[in-house]
C-alpha positions in Angstrom: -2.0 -24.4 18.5 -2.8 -23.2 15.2 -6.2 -24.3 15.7 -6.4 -22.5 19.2 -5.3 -19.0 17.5 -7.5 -19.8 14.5 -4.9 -18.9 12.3 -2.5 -21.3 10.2 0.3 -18.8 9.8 0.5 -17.4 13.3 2.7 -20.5 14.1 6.1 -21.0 12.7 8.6 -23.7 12.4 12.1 -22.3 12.1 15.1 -24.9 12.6 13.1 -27.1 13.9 11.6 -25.0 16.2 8.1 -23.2 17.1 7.7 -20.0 17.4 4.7 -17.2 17.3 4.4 -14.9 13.8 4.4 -11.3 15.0 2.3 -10.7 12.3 -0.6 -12.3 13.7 0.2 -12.9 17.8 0.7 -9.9 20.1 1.8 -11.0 23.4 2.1 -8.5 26.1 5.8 -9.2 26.7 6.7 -8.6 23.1 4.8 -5.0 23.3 6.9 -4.7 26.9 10.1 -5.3 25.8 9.6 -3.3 22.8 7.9 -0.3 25.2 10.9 -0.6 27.8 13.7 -0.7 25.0 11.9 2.2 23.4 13.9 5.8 23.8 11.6 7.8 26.1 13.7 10.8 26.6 11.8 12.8 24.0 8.8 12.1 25.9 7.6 14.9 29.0 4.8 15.7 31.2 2.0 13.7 31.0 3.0 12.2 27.8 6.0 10.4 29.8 3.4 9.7 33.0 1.1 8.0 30.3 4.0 6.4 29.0 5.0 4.7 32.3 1.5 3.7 33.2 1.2 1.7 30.2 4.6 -0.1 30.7 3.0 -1.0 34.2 0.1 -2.0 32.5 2.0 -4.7 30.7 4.0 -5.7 33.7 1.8 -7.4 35.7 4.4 -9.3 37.4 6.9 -12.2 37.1 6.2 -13.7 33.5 5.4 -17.5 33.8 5.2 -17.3 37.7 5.3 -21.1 38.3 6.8 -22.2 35.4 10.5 -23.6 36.5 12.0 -23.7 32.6 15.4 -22.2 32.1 13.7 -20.2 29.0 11.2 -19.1 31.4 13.3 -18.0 33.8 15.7 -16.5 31.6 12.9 -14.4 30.5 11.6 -13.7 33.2 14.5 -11.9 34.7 15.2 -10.4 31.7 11.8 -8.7 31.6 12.0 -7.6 35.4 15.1 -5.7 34.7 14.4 -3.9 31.8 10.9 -2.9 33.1 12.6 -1.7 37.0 15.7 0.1 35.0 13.1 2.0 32.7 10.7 3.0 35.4 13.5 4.2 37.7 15.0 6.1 34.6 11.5 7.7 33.6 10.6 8.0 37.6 13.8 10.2 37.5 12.9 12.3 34.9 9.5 12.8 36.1 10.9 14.2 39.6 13.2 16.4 37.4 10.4 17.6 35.2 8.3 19.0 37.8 5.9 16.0 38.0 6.8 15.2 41.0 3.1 15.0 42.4 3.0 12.1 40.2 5.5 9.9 41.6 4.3 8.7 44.9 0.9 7.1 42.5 3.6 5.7 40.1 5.7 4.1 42.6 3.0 2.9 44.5 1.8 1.0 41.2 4.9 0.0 40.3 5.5 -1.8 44.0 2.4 -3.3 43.6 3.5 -5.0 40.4 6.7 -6.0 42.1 7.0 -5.7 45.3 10.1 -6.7 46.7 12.2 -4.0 44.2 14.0 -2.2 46.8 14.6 0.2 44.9 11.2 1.4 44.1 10.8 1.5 48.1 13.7 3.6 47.9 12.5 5.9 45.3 9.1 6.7 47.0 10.7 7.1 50.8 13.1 10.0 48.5 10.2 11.6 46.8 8.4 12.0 50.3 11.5 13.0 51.8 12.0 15.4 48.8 8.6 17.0 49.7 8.8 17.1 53.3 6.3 14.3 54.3 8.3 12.2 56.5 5.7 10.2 58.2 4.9 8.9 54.1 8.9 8.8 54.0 8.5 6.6 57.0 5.6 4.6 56.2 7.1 3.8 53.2 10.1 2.3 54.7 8.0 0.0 57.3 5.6 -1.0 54.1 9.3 -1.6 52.7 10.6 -4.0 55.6 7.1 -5.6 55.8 7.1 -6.8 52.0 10.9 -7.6 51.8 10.3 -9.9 54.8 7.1 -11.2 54.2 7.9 -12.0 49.9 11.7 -12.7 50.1 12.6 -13.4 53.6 15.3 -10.3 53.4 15.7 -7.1 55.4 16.4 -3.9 53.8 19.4 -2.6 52.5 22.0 -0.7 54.4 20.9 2.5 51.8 17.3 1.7 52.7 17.6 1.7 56.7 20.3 5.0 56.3 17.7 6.4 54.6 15.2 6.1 57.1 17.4 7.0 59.9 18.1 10.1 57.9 14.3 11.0 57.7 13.9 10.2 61.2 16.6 13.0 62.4 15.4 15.8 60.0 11.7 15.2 61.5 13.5 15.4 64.9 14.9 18.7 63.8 12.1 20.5 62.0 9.8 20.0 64.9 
């Protein structure tokens, strides 16, 4: 391994165990974590849309996909939390900083990174509701249904299908 990353010292051996020196490894789950633990609330505009886009950038997905290792796992959860609790937080803040223009593009992104989040679905059908675009309020919920089925073999949530019922009534009533 040392070899591989053509350095000696980017490979440690602390209590018996390897591990990678941050002095001369960056992995992209290190910079995510970091990004996604990061306090963001001083960040607005396009500053915080930027910010978003990059955590995206480093979340391409489930880390270690196929690999079945507790560790992995472990990690792997733990990264897809803190990367859906921050983008929902900054998502959030963006709506109530008058960027809401921006959302739909974010969320879309984000559900492509990680598509059977519910909750993303949930944010985008809300935005588009928000704005008055209730076909978009309504695709989004059959893209929602279609993914959830297709990835995970579930249905949406109660909230999910209320909300689209809900959507479906005010289009009723503004026609």
């Amino acid at each position: 391994l040392r070899r591989l990353l053509k350095y000696k010292d980017a490979v440690v051996t602390q209590h018996g165990q390897l591990s990678l020196n941050r002095d001369y490894v960056w992995v992209d789950a290190w910079a995510l974590q970091m990004l996604c633990a990061r306090d963001s609330r001083s960040l607005e505009g396009e500053a915080l849309l930027r910010h978003a886009q990059t955590v995206l950038d480093l979340y391409r997905g489930p880390f270690l996909a196929e690999a079945e290792s507790p560790w992995a796992f472990t990690l792997r959860d733990r990264l897809r939390s803190q990367c859906r609790r921050h983008l929902s937080a900054v998502v959030k803040r963006l709506e109530t900083g008058g960027r809401r223009d921006d959302v739909p593009d974010l969320l879309n992104r984000a559900i492509e990174v990680d598509p059977v989040n519910e909750e993303f679905h949930l944010q985008l059908m809300q935005c588009h509701r928000a704005q008055g675009d209730y076909v978009e309020g309504t695709a989004a919920y059959h893209r929602c249904c279609e993914l959830l089925k297709k990835l995970s073999g579930t249905e949406p949530s109660v909230t999910t299908r209320a909300l689209e019922r809900e959507m479906a009534n005010e289009a009723l009533h503004k026609t």
